[in-house]
N, C-alpha and C positions, 0 to 999 in steps of 0.2 A: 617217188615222183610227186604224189602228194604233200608231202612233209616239209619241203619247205617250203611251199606256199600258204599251207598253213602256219607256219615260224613266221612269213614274214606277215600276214593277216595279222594275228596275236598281236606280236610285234607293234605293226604301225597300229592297231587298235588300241593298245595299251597309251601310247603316247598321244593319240589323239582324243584318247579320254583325259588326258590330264597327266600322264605318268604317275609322276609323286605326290601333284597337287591337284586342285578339285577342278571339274570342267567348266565352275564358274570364273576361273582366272586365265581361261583360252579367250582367243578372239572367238566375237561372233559368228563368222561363217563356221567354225569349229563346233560351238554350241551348238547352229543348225544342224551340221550333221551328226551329233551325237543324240538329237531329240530320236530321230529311228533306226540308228545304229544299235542293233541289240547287242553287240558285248560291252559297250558304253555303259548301261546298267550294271553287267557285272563287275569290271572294275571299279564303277562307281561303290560298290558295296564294301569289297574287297578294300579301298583305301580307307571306307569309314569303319570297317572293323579293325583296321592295323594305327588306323592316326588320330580317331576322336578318343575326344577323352570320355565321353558318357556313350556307352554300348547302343547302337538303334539297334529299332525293332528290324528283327529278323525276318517278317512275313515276306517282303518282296525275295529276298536269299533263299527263304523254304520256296516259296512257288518257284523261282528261277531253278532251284535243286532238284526237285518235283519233274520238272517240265524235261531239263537235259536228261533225270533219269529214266525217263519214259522214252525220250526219242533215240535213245540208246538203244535201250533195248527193243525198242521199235524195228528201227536200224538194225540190228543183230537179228531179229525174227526173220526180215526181209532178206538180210542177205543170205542166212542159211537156207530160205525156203526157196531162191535163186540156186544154191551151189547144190541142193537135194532136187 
């Protein structure tokens, strides 16, 4: 039940960051919505690791890695301490 709402999230998220190109060649109101759109940043990343040719710095990718693997396991403490 949840799964494909999530697929289609990802999905339109991906494309509305830009897909294959950068979110600076979106229309404006696209830009808008991508300034607080949080998985807009991770794509964002994701295309400068797979398409520039000089590597950026990784700090925002370690904090963003950081953060999803805390609310994870966040998420997992909560749910088991709900199902106990």
């Amino acid at each position: 039940m949840l799964q494909p709402l999530l697929v289609v999230t990802v999905a339109g998220s991906f494309f509305a960051s830009g897909g294959y190109s950068s979110v600076a060649t979106l229309p404006p109101f696209v830009q808008q919505f991508n300034t607080f759109w949080p998985l807009a940043y991770a794509f964002e990343m994701i295309q400068a690791l797979l398409f520039d040719p000089i590597m950026p710095s990784l700090n925002n990718f370690l904090v963003g890695l950081v953060t999803g693997c805390v609310l994870a396991v966040g998420f997992g403490v909560w749910r088991m301490w709900k199902i106990l």
